[in-house]
KEZA-838154 format. One record per residue (C-alpha): residue number from 1; x, y, z. Coordinates in nm, 4 decimals, always signed. Each point is the difference from the previous one (the first is absolute). Example, Ala and Ser with C-alpha at 12.3 -4.5 7.8 and 13.67 -1.06 7.14 Angstrom:
REM residues 2
<pt 1; <+1.2300; -0.4500; +0.7800>>
<pt 2; <+0.1370; +0.3440; -0.0660>>
END
This chain:
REM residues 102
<pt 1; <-3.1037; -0.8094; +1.5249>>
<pt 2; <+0.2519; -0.1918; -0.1729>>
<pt 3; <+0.0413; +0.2310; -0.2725>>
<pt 4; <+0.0696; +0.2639; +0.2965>>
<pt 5; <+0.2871; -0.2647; +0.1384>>
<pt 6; <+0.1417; -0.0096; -0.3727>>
<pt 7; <+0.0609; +0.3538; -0.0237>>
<pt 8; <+0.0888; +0.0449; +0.3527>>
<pt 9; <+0.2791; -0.2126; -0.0922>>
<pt 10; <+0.0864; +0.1419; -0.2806>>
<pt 11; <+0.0281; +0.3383; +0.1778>>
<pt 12; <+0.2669; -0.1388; +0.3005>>
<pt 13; <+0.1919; -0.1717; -0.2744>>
<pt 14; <+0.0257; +0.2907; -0.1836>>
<pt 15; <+0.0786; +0.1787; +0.3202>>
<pt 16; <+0.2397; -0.2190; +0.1196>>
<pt 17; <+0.1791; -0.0255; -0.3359>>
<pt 18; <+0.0232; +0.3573; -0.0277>>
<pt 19; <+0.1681; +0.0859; +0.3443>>
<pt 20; <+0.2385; -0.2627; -0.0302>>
<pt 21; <+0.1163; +0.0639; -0.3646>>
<pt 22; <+0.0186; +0.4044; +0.0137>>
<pt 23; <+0.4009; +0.0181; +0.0963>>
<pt 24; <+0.0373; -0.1854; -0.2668>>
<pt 25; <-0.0826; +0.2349; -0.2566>>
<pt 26; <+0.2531; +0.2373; -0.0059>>
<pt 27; <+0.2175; -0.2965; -0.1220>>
<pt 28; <-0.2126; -0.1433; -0.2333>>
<pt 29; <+0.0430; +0.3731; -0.1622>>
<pt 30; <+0.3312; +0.1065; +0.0610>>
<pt 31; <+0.1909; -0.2760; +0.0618>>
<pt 32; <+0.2717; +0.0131; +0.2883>>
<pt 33; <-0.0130; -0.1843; +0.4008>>
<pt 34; <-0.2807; -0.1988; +0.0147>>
<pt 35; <-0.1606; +0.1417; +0.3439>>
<pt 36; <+0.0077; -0.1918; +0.2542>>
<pt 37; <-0.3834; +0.0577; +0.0989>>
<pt 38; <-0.0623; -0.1271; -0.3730>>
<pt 39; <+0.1518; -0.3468; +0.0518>>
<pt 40; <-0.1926; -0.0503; +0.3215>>
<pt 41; <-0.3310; +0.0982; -0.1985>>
<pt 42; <+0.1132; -0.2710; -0.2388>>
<pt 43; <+0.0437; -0.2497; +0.2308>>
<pt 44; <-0.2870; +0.0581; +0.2300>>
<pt 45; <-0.2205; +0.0072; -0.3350>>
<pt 46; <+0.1769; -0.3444; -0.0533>>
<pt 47; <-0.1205; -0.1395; +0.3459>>
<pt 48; <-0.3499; +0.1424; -0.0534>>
<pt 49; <-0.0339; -0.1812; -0.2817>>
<pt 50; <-0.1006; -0.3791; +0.0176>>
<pt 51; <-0.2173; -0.1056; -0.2745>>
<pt 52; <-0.0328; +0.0795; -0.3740>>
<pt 53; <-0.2991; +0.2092; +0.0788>>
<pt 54; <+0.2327; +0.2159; +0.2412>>
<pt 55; <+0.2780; +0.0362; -0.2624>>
<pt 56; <-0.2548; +0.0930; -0.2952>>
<pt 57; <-0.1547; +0.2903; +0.2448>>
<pt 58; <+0.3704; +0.0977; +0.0735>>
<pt 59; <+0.0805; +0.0025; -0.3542>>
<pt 60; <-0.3090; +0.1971; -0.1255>>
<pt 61; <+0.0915; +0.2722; +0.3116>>
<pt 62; <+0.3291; +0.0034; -0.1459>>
<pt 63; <-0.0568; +0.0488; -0.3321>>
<pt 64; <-0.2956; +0.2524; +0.0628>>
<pt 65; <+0.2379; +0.1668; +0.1899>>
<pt 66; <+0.2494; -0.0253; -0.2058>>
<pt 67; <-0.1729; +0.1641; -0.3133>>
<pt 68; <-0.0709; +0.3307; +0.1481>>
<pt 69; <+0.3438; +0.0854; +0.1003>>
<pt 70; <+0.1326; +0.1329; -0.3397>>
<pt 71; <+0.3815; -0.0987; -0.0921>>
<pt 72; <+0.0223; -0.3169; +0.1956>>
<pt 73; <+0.2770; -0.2406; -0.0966>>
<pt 74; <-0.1180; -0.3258; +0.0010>>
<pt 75; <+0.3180; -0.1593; -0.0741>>
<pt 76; <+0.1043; +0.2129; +0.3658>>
<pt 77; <-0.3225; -0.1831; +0.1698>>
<pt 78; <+0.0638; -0.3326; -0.1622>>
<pt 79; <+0.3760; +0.0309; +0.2046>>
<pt 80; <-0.1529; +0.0484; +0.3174>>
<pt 81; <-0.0970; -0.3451; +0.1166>>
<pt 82; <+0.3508; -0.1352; -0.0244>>
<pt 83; <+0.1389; +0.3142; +0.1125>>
<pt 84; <-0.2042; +0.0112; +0.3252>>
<pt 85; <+0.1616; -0.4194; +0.0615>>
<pt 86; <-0.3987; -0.1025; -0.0934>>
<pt 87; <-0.1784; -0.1946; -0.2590>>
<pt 88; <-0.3182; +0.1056; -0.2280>>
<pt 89; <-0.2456; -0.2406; -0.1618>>
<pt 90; <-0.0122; +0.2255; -0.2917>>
<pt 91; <+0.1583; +0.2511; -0.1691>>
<pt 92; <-0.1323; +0.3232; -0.0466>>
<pt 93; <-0.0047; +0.1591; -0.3275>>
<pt 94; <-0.2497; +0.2677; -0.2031>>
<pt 95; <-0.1704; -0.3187; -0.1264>>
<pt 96; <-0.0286; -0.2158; +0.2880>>
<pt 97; <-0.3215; -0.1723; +0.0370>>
<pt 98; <-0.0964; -0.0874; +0.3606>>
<pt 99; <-0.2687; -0.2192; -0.0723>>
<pt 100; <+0.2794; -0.2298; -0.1176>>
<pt 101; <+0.1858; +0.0902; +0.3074>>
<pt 102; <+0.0615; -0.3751; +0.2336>>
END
């Protein structure tokens, strides 16, 4: 049963971090205006996440996700935090680790 509660989590995190980061990838390929929609995903990701356990499953989401959309920019992605008036605990590179993450 807990096992089944692990992965359940897993699954809504990824979830969760998926719909609220997908506006943003058009800019974190192309550049441009920041979407609106992709500064609110930012920020509610930001507010959904409390502990270090919550901000290493949002940072694995991320860079899963991040790693199967080819010609990201991370410099782009690592400009959205402070371009969407927000804060990040970490930076998000190709070689982040998020078991590291705080």
């Amino acid at each position: 049963m807990a096992r089944f509660a692990v992965s359940s989590m897993a699954f809504t995190a990824a979830v969760l971090v998926t719909t609220l980061l997908t506006p943003c990838i058009s800019y974190a390929i192309f550049g441009g205006t920041v979407p609106p929609a992709c500064c609110e995903g930012i920020k509610a990701l930001n507010a959904a996440s409390n502990t270090t356990q919550d901000h290493r499953a949002a940072c694995s989401c991320i860079m899963d996700g991040l790693s199967k959309i080819p010609g990201i920019n991370y410099e782009l992605v690592g400009t959205l935090p402070e371009t969407c008036g927000t804060t990040c605990s970490y930076k998000i590179t190709p070689t982040t680790d998020c078991s590291k993450v705080d």
